[in-house]
C-alpha positions in Angstrom: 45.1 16.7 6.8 42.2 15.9 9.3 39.6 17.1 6.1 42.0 14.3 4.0 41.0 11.8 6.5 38.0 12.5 6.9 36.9 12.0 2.7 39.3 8.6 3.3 37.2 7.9 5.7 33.7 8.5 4.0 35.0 6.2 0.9 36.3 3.6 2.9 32.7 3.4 4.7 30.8 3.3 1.2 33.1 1.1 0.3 32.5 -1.7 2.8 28.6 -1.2 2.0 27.7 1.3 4.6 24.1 3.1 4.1 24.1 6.4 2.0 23.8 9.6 3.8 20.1 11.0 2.4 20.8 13.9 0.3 19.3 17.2 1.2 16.2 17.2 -1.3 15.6 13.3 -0.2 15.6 14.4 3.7 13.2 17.6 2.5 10.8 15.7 0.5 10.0 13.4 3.4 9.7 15.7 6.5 7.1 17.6 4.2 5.3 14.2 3.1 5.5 12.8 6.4 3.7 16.4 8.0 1.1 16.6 5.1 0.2 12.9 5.9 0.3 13.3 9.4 -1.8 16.3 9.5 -0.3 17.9 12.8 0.9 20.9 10.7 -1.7 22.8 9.2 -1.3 22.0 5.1 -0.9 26.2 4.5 1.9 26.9 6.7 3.9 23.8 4.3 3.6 25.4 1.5 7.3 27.6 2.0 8.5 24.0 2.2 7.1 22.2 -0.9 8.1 25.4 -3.0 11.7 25.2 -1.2 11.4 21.1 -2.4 11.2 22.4 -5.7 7.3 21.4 -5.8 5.1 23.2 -8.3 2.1 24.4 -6.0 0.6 27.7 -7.9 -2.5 26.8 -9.7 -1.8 22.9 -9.8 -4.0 19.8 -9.1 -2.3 17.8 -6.6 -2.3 13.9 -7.0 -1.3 11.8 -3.8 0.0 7.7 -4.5 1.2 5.3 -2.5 3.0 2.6 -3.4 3.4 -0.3 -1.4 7.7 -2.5 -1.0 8.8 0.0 -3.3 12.1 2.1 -3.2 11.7 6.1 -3.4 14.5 6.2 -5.8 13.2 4.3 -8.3 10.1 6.4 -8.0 11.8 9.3 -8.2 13.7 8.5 -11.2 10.6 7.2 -13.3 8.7 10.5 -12.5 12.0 12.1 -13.8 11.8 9.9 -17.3 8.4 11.0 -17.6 8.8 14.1 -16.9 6.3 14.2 -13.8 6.5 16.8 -11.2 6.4 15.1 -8.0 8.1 14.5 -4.8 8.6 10.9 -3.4 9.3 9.8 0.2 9.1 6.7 2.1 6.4 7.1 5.1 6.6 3.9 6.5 8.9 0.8 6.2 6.4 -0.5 3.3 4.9 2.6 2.5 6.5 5.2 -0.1 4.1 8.3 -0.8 4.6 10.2 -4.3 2.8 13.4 -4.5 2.1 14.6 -8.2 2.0 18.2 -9.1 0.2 18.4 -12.5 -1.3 21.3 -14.7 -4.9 21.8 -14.2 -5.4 21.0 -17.8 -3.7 17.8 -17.5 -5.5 13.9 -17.3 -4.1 13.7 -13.5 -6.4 10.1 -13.7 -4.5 9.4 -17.0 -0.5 10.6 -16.0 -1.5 8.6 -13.1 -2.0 5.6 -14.7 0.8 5.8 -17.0 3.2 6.3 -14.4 2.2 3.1 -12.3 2.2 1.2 -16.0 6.0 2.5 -16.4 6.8 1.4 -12.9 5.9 -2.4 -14.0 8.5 -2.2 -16.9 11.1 -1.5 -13.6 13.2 -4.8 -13.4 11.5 -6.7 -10.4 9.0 -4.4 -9.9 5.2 -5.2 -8.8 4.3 -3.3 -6.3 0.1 -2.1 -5.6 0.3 1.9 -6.3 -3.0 3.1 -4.5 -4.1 6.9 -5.7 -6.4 9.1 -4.0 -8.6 11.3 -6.0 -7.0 14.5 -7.5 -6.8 17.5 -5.3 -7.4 20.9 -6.7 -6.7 22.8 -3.4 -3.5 22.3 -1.5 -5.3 21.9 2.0 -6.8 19.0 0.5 -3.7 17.6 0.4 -3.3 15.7 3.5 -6.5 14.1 3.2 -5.8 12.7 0.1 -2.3 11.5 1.2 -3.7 9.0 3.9 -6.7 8.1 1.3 -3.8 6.5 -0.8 -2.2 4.9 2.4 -5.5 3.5 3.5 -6.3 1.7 -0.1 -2.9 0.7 -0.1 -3.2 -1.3 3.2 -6.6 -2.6 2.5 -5.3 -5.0 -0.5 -1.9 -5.7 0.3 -2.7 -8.8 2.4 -4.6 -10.3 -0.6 -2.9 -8.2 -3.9 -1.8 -11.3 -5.8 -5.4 -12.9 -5.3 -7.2 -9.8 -6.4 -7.8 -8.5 -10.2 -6.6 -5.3 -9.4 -6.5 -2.3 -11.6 -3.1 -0.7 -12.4 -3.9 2.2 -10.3 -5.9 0.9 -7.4 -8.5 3.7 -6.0 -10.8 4.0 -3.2 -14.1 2.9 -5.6 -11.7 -0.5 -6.1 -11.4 -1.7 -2.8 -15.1 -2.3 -1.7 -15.7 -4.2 1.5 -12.2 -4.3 2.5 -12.5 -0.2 2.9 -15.0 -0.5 5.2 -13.8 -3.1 7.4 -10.4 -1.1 7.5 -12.1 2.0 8.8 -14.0 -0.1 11.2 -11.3 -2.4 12.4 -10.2 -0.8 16.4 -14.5 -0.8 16.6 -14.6 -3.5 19.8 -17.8 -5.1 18.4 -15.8 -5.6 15.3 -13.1 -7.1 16.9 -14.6 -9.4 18.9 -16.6 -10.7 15.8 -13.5 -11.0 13.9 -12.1 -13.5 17.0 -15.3 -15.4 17.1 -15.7 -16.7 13.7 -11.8 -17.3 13.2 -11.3 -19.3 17.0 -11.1 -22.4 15.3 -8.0 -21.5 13.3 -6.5 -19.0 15.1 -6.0 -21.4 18.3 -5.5 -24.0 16.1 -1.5 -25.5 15.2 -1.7 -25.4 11.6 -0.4 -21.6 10.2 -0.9 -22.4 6.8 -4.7 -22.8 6.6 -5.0 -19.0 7.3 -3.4 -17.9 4.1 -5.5 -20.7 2.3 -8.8 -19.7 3.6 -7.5 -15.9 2.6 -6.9 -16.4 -1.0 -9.5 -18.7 -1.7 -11.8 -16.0 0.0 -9.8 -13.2 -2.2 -10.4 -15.4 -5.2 -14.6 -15.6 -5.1 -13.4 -19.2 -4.1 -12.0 -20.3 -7.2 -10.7 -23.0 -6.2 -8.3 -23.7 -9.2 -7.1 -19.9 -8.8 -6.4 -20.8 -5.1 -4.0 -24.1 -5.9 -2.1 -22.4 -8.6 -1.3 -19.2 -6.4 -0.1 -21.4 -3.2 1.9 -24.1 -5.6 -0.4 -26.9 -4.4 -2.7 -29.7 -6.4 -6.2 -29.4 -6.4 -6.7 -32.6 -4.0 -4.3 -31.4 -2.1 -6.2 -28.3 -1.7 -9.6 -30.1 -1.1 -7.8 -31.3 2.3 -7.2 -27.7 3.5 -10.5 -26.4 3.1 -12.2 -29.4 4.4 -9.8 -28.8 7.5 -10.5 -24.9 7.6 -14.6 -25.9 7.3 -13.9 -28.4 10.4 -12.1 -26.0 12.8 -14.6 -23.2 11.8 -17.8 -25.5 11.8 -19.0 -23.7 8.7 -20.1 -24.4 4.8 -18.0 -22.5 3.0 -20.1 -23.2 -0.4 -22.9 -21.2 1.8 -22.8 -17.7 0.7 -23.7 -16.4 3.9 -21.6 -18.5 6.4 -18.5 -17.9 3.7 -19.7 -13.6 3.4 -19.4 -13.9 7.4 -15.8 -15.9 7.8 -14.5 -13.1 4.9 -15.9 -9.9 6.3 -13.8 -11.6 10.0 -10.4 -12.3 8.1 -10.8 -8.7 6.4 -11.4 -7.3 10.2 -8.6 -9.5 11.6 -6.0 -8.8 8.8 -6.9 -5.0 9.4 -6.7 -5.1 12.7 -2.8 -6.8 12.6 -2.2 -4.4 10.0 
């Protein structure tokens, strides 16, 4: 009786919308992605886990992806269509890692690749998937795990403004790299405050975004007005605002170099 109760129970629960209990591989796969990221736990003394996971890790080349507002479950099931070895697990609330385990005389660059050009045939999909290079050593791992996560963050702020590649890698991300790495440097952030005061005491929210995809763009401005739904004139008005509060030229290369290398450090440092 109490074991009938209970299963009422559990239906009546999933019924009225409640969250899904993780199943036991979903629960595995992320306490061993979220230890290989974190790095606390040596990399070897994971490796009863991933094989327990069901993680192919004799002689393999390892591939680490993150993939930025996506679900794991559609990950998961796309690496099952394509018949990709690979665990998936959300790390953070907008990050999901997916850890290939590929044949050494596989195109891990290539499966890569494919798999982030399947994902954008996913109803709604459109999410930035950042790889790391391949790893042919399982200690490796964990480096290449936060790799991903770090050229994830660096162009989410920006993605739509940026010609990104499918598959966006560390070589991709330029400047923005940098500046993330630097961005709890003091010097950094007071430079980042200095050039921005003008806007970032100022009332107006919007011109921030503005100045960040026109920035993003190479300051195109036609690029710019489509992507925030404005006219052109319209648009002439916001910068010549953002130029006033900042006191800069932004058709100077150097003055506009210095406000973009700030928003970069700023963004990275609210990140």
């Amino acid at each position: 009786l109490l074991a009938d109760r209970a299963a009422e129970a559990l239906v009546l629960h999933r019924m009225l919308g409640g969250p899904a209990t993780p199943s036991w591989e979903e629960q595995s796969a992320r306490s061993l992605l979220t230890d290989l990221a974190g790095g606390a736990v040596p990399a070897r003394q994971l490796l009863p886990r991933a094989r327990a996971a069901g993680l192919p890790v004799n002689r393999r080349v390892f591939v680490p992806l993150a993939v930025r507002d996506e679900d794991p479950a559609r990950l998961g099931r796309v690496l099952r269509l394509l018949g990709l070895p690979g665990l998936t697990a959300r790390l953070t609330d907008d990050t999901t890692a997916v850890l290939l385990s590929l044949a050494r005389d596989q195109d891990a660059r290539a499966l890569a690749d494919h798999f982030a050009a399947r994902l954008r045939t996913e109803p709604g999909a459109g999410a930035v998937v950042a790889a790391a290079d391949a790893r042919t050593a399982w200690d490796d791992v964990p480096a290449g795990l936060r790799e991903a996560q770090h050229v994830a963050d660096a162009v989410t702020d920006s993605a739509a403004a940026l010609d990104l590649p499918p598959v966006v890698r560390l070589r991709d991300i330029h400047l923005r790299g940098l500046v993330r790495l630097l961005r709890d440097d003091p010097h950094v952030q007071s430079f980042a405050e200095r050039e921005l005061d003008g806007l970032l005491r100022g009332p107006d929210e919007d011109l921030l975004p503005v100045l960040r995809t026109y920035l993003a763009t190479g300051r195109n401005k036609s690029r710019t007005a489509q992507l925030h739904h404005v006219s052109r004139p319209a648009l002439y008005r916001r910068l010549e605002a953002i130029q006033a509060r900042l006191g800069v030229d932004l058709d100077d290369f150097e003055q506009a170099a210095s406000v973009h290398i700030a928003l970069l450090a700023h963004d990275a440092q609210q990140g």
